[in-house]
Every structure is written in C-alpha cells, then in structure tokens.
C-alpha positions as CSV (number, residue, x, y, z in Angstrom):
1,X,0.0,0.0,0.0
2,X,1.0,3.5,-1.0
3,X,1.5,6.0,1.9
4,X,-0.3,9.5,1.2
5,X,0.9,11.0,4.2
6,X,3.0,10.5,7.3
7,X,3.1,12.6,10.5
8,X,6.4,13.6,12.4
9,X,6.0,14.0,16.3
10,X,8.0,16.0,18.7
11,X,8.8,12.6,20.4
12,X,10.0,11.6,17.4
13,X,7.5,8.8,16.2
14,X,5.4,8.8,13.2
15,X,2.2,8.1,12.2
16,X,1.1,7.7,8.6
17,X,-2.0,7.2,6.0
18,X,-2.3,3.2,6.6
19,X,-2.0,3.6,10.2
20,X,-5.3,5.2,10.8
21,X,-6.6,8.1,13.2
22,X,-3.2,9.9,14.6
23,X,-2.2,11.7,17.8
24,X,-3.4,15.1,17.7
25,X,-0.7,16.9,19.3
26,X,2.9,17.4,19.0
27,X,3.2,17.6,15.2
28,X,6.3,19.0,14.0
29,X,6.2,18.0,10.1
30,X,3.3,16.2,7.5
31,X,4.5,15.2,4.7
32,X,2.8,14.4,1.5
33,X,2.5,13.3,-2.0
34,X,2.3,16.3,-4.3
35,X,2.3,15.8,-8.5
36,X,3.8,19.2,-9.1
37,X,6.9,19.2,-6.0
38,X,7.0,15.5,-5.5
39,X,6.5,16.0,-1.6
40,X,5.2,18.6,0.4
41,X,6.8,19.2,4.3
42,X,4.0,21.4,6.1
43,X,5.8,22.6,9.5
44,X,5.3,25.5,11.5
45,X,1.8,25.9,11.6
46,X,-0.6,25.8,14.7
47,X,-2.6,23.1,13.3
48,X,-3.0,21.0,10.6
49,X,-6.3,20.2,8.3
50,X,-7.0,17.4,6.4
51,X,-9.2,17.8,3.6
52,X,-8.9,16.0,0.6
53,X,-5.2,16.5,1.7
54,X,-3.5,17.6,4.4
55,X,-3.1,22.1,4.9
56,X,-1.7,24.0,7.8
57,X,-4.6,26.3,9.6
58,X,-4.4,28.4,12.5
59,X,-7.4,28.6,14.9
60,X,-9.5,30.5,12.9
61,X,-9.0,28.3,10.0
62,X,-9.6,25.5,12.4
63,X,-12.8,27.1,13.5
64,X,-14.5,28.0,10.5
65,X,-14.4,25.0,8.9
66,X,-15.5,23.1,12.2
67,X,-18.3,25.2,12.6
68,X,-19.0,25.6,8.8
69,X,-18.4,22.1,8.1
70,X,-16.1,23.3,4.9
71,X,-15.4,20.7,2.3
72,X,-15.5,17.5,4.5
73,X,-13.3,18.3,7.3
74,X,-11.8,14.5,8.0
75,X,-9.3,15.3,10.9
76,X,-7.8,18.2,12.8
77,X,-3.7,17.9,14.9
78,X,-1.9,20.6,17.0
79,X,1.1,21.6,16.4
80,X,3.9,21.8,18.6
81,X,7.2,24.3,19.1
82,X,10.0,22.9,19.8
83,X,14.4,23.4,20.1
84,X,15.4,24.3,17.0
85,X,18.2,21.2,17.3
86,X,15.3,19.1,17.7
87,X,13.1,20.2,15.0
88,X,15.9,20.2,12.7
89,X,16.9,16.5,13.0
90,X,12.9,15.5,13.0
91,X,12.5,17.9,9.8
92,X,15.8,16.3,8.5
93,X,14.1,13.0,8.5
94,X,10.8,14.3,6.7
95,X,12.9,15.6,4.0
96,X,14.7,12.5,3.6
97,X,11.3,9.8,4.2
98,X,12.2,7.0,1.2
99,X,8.5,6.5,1.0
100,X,8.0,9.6,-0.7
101,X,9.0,10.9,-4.1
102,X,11.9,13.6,-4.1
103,X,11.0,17.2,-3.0
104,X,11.4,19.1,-6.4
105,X,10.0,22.3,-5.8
106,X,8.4,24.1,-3.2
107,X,4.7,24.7,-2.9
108,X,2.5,27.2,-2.0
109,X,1.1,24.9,1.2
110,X,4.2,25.1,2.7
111,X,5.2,27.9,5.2
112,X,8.6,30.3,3.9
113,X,11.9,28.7,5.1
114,X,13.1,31.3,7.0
115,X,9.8,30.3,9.2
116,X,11.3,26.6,9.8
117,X,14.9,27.2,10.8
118,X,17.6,26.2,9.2
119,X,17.5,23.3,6.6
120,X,21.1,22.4,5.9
C-alpha cells in the first residue's frame, strides 16, 4: 500500500495514511504526496487540516471549517514548538522519508523557510 501522508511527532514517532486516526498533538512535520513538488513538508503551523489533503490552519482556520463544516473536514492535529536542534533532526528526517517521491520544488502549502529554521 501507497503511503499518502506521514506525521512527524516531537517525540520523534510517526504516524502515517495506513496507520489510521493519529495523535493530535505534538506535530512537528506532514509530509505528502504532491504531483507538481513530489512532496510537500507542512511545519510550523498551529494546526493542521485534512481535507482531501492535508493544509496547515491556524485557529481561525480551524474554527471556520469546524463550525461551517467546509469541504468535509476529516481530521484536525496541533502543532507543537520545539528546540530548533530538535526540529531540525525531525525535519531532516521528513525531507529525507524513502516513501515519498523527491521534493522538487516548493509549494505554495508550505510555510517560507526562513519560518522553519535552518534546513542544511
């Protein structure tokens, strides 16, 4: 089976698509399929969405389409700030996930860089 998505943790476990409902708190990094980028990494946001794919919302966001019931909300996770030496390893891995085509561009879902620390 094909993993859509997988969920990076501040502990440092995952959770992905064939697992089934995830903890929702302490997300540091999803990571997704994307045709045009080959991957998407959404990090930094205050929660994450998922729709018919996973997007990065803060409470408002959250709110509206809870109380709208947008475009068939599925699931809602908190994220989670963390040391930057931390987050780096954990985004490290995310950018590096073998289950996942190359990252080949950015996309608009995903926050600026200089929002994520560094990358290097």
């Amino acid at each position: 089976m094909r993993v859509a998505w997988r969920i990076y943790y501040d502990a440092g476990s995952t959770c992905d698509s064939a697992d089934g409902a995830p903890t929702p708190h302490g997300v540091i990094a999803i990571v997704q399929r994307d045709e045009q980028a080959g991957r998407v990494i959404l990090s930094g946001y205050d929660y994450y969405i998922l729709l018919d794919q996973w997007y990065g919302a803060d409470r408002d966001g959250v709110m509206d389409h809870v109380l709208n019931k947008l475009y068939g909300l599925n699931m809602v996770v908190a994220g989670r700030t963390i040391e930057t030496d931390r987050y780096q390893a954990i985004y490290q891995r995310a950018l590096r996930d073998y289950d996942f085509p190359p990252k080949s561009a950015a996309s608009l879902l995903e926050r600026p860089q200089h929002n994520k620390g560094r990358t290097e």
